[in-house]
N, C-alpha and C positions, 0 to 999 in steps of 0.2 A: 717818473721812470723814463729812462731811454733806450728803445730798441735799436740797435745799429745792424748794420749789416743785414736785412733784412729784403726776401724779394716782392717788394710791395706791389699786392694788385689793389689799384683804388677803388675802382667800379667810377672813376672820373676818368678825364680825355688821358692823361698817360698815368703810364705803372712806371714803377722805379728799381730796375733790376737789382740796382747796392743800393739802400737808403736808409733812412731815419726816421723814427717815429717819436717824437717826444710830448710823454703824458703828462698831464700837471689839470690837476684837481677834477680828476675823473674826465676830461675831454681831451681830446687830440689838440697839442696846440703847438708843433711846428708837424712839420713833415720834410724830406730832400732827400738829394741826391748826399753822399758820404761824403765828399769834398766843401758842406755846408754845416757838417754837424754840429752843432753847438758846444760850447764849453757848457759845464755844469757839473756842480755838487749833487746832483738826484741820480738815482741808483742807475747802475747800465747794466744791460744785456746786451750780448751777442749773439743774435740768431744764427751766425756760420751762413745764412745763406738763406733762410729758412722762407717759408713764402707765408706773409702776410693779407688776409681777405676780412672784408667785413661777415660781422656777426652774422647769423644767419635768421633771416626774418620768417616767418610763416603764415602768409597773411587771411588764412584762414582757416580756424581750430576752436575746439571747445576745450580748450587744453581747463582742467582745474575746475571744468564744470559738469562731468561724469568721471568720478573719480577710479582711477584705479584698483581694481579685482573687488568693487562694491556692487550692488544692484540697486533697488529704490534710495535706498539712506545717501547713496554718494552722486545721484544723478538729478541736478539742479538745474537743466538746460533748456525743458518743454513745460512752461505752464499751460497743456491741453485744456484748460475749463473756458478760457475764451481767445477768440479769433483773432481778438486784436488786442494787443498787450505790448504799443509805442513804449510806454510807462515801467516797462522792466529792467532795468539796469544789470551788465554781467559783472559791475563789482561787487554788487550784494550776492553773487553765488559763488565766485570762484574762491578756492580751498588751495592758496599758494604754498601750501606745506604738503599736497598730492606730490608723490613722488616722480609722475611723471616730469615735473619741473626741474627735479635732476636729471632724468632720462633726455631733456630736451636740453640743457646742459652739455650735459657727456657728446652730446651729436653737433654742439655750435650753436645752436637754436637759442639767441639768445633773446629774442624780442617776436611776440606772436600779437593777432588777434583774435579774440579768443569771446567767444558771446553765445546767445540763446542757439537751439534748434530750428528744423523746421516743420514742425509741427503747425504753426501758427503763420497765416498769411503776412498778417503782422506779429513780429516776433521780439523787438527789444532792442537796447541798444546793446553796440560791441565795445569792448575795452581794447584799446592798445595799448602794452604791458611787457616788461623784462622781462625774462623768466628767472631772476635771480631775488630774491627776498623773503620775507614772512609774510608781511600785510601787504595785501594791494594797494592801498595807499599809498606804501611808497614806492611803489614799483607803475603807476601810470605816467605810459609816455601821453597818453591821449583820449582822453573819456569825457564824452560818449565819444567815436574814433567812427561810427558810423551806424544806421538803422537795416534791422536785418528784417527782411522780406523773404514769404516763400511762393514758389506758384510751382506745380506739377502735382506727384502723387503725394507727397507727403503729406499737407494738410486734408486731400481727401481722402486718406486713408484714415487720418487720424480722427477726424469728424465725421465720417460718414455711415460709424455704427452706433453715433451718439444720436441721431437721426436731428441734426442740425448741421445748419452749413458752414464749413462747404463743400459741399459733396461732389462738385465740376469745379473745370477751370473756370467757366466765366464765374461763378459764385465767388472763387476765391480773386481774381481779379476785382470782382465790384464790392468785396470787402477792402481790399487795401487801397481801391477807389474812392470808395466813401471816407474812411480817415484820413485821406489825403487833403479830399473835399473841407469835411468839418475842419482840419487843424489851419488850412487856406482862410476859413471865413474867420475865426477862432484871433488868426493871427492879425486880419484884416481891423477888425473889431478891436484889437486894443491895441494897434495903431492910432487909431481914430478917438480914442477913447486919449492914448498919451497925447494927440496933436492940441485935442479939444476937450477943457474941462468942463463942459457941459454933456459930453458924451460919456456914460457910464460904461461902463468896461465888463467886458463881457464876463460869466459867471466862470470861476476857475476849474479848469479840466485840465487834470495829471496828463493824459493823452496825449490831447492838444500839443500842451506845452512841452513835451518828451517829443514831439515833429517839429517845434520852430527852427531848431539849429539845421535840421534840412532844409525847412525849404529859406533859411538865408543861404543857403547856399555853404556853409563854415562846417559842412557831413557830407559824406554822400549815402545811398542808399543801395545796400548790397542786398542783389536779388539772389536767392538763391532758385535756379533755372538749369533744368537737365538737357532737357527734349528742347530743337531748334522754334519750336512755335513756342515755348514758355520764353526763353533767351526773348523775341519778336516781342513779346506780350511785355515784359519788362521795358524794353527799350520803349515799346509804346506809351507805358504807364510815364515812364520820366519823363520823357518828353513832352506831355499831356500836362506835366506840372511843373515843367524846367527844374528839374533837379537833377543831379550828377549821379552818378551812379556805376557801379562794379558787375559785373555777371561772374558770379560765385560758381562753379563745377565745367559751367560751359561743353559738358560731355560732349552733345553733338554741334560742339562753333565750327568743327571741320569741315562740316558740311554747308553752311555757311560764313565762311572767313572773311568774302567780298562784301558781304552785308556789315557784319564786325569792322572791318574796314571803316568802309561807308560812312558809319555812324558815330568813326573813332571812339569803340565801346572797349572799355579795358576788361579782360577776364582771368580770375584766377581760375588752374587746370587743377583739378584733382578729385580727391585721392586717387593716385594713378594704380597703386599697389593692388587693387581690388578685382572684386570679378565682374560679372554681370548682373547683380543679385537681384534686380527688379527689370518690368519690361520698360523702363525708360532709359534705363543706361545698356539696350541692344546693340546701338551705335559706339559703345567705349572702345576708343583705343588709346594705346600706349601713344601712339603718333601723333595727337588733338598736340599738348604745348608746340610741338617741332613744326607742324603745318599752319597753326597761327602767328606763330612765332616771322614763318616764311612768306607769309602773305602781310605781313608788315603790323597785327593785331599787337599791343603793349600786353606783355602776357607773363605772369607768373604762377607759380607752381606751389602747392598745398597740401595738408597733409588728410585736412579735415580730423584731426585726433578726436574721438579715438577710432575712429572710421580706419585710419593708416595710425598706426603708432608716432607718435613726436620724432622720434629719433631717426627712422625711416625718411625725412624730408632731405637729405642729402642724397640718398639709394632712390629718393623718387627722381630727382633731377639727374644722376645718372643714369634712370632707364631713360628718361627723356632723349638724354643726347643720345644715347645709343639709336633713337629712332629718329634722329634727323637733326638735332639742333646742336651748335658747337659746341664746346666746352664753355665756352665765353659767355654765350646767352644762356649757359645753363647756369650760371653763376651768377650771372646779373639777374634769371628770374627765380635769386634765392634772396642776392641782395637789394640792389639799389630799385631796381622795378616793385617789387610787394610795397616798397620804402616809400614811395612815387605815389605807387597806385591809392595807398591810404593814407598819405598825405602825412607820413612821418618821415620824408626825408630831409627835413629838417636836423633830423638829430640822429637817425640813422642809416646804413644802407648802404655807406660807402666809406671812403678812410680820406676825410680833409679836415684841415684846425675847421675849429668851432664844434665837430660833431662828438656824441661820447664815445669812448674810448670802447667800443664793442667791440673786439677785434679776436678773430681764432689765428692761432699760428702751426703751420704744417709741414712737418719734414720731410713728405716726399708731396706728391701728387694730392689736388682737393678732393677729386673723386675717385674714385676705383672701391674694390670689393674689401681690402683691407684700409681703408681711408678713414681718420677719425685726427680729432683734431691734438695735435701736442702743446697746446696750451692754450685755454679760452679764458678771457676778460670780457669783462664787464663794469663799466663805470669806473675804469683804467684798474680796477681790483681782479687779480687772479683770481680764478676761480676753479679751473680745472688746471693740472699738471703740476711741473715741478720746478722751481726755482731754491737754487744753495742747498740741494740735496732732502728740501720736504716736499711732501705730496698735498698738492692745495686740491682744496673740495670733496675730502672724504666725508666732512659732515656735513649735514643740511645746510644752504649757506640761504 
C-alpha cells in the first residue's frame, strides 16, 4: 500500500508536511517528501492532507488480564498466595478476545504492556503485545518485556490480613531483596558450573531462572512505586544489583524531579483519570507528566487499564498538556518514549522503513475532546475505518 499526500509526524528529527508512506509486507519501507514518491503497482491512497502519527503505545496496563464487566472468573493478574512469583508469565493469563482489545483499537492503542498486579512484591513477568489478534502468540512484540515489582500499600494490604509478610515496607523491600539475592548466586553457580565441568550445577529453580534476563541486563525491572520514598527504595534496590529499571505510577516524582533527574530514572505517569482513592496517592496531580516532563525526567504516560479504561489513553495525554506539557511531548509520551522506555523501539513508536507499519491517520487535530482516529493499521493491515466504501474492524479482528 501507499499513502500519499499525507501530514506525517514521525516522532523522528523531521515530520513531513506532503509525504509518502509506502507499506510492503506489514513494515514501513520507504517514507519522503511527494516529489520522491515512488512508482508502483501496490494499491494508493490519498490522505488529502491527512496527518499521519504512530500507533499509540501504552506502556503500562493489565489490558486482557482483568477482563471486562467479569469479577473472579475474568481476573488473572494477582496470584495473592505467595510474595514472590518471578515465575509468572502474563502470556499464560491474558484473554486476547476481551473486548477491551477492540476498545483500545477504536482509540490507536495499538501496542501495550500488559502484565501481573501489585499485590506481590515480586510479581511476574510483562508481555509486550499488539493489541490486534486471537492468540498471544502471535501477537508478541517482546516477552518477557520486563519483571514487575511492587513496594507501597499494595502488597501490605494484601498480606497483612493473611498474617504473613509483608506487612511494612521494609519487609516487602527485603522480600524482593532476597530474590534478587538467590537468583545473583543462582546465576553465579551455573556460570561456574557452564565454565567448568567439574562444577555441578546448581539444582533448577523456575524463580531463579524467570530473574536471569534481568540481571543480564536484556529486561528491565518495573517497580511499581507511588509515594517518593517507595520511587527512593526502588532506585535503591537497582542500583544495589545494577539492574535497569522503570518507575511505574511515579505519583509523587513531582516532588522529587531533581532526584529523577540525578539518577536519569525513566517513569511512566498514570492513571492520570483517577481520584485520590488511597492515602498514598494524597499527592496526585494532573500536573506530575508536564513537571517531569520540564525538569528534563524521559516520561510517559499510562492508562494502567482497567484502573483508567484503554481507550481513555489518548484524553489522558490531553489532560496532561492541558497542565503544562506541549502537544508534541504529549505525543511523543504516547509514542516513541513508552517505545524507548521498554525497549520496543525497535519496531515501534515512530514512523521510519524497517519499523511495522502501526500507524493511526487523522483528519483534523490528534487530540481534542472529539478526536478519534480515521483509520488505524496494524502490521500495514487496516484495521479500523474505511477504504473503497467498507468499513474495516467491525468484527473481532
Amino acid at each position: 500500500m501507499l499513502f500519499i499526500h499525507a501530514n506525517i509526524l514521525t516522532m523522528e528529527e523531521l515530520d513531513i508536511p506532503d509525504g509518502y508512506i509506502f507499506i510492503r509486507d506489514g513494515k514501513i519501507a520507504q517514507i519522503g517528501e511527494m516529489e520522491a514518491v515512488p512508482d508502483t503497482d501496490e494499491e494508493i491512497l490519498d490522505l488529502e492532507g491527512r496527518t499521519v502519527v504512530p500507533g499509540f503505545v501504552d506502556a503500562h496496563c493489565h489490558l486482557g488480564m482483568w477482563e471486562d464487566a467479569l469479577g473472579f472468573e475474568g481476573e488473572d493478574g494477582n496470584e495473592d498466595t505467595d510474595p514472590s512469583t518471578p515465575h509468572l508469565r502474563a502470556i499464560d493469563a491474558v484473554n486476547p478476545l476481551d473486548r477491551c482489545f477492540s476498545d483500545a483499537l477504536d482509540a490507536g492503542v495499538t501496542a501495550v504492556l500488559t502484565g501481573p498486579g501489585s499485590a506481590n512484591p515480586v510479581a511476574g513477568e510483562i508481555v509486550a503485545m499488539k493489541t490486534c489478534g486471537r492468540c498471544v502468540d502471535d501477537m508478541i512484540l517482546k516477552a518477557p518485556a520486563a519483571i514487575k515489582f511492587a513496594l507501597g500499600e499494595n502488597p501490605k494490604s494484601t498480606y497483612s490480613h493473611k498474617n504473613m509478610p509483608p506487612v511494612t515496607r521494609m519487609a516487602t523491600a527485603a522480600i524482593i531483596r532476597e530474590q534478587l539475592y538467590k537468583a545473583e548466586k543462582y546465576l553465579d553457580f551455573t556460570l561456574r558450573a557452564q565454565a567448568d565441568e567439574d562444577e555441578d550445577p546448581p539444582e533448577y529453580d523456575i524463580k531463579c531462572e524467570a530473574l536471569i534476563p534481568l540481571l543480564n541486563g536484556e529486561i528491565k525491572a518495573h517497580f511499581h512505586a507511588h509515594r517518593a520514598d517507595d520511587i527512593c527504595t526502588a532506585i535503591r534496590l537497582a542500583k544495589e544489583f545494577e539492574i535497569g529499571y522503570v518507575i511505574i505510577h511515579g505519583t509523587e516524582g513531582h516532588l522529587i524531579p531533581d532526584i529523577l533527574k540525578r539518577e536519569q530514572a525513566d517513569v511512566v505517569v498514570g492513571p492520570i483519570l483517577t481520584d485520590r482513592s488511597k492515602p498514598e496517592l494524597k499527592n496526585q496531580t494532573t500536573a506530575n507528566a508536564a513537571r517531569l516532563t520540564e525538569a528534563g525526567v524521559r516520561t510517559a504516560i499510562c492508562t494502567d487499564h482497567p484502573e483508567v479504561p484503554i481507550h481513555y489513553l489518548p484524553l489522558s495525554a490531553m489532560v496532561a498538556a492541558r497542565e503544562g506539557m506541549s502537544g508534541e511531548e504529549a505525543l511523543r509520551a504516547l509514542t516513541i518514549l513508552p517505545a524507548q522506555i521498554c525497549g520496543i523501539d525497535g519496531r515501534v513508536g515512530s514512523i521510519a522503513p524497517g519499523k511495522d507499519a502501526d500507524l493511526l491517520v487523522f483528519e483534523n487535530a490528534v487530540f481534542g475532546i472529539d478526536a478519534k482516529p480515521w483509520m488505524v493499521l496494524v502490521d500495514g493491515k487496516i484495521v479500523r475505518g474505511r477504504i473503497d466504501g467498507k468499513d474495516e474492524g467491525n468484527e473481532r479482528t
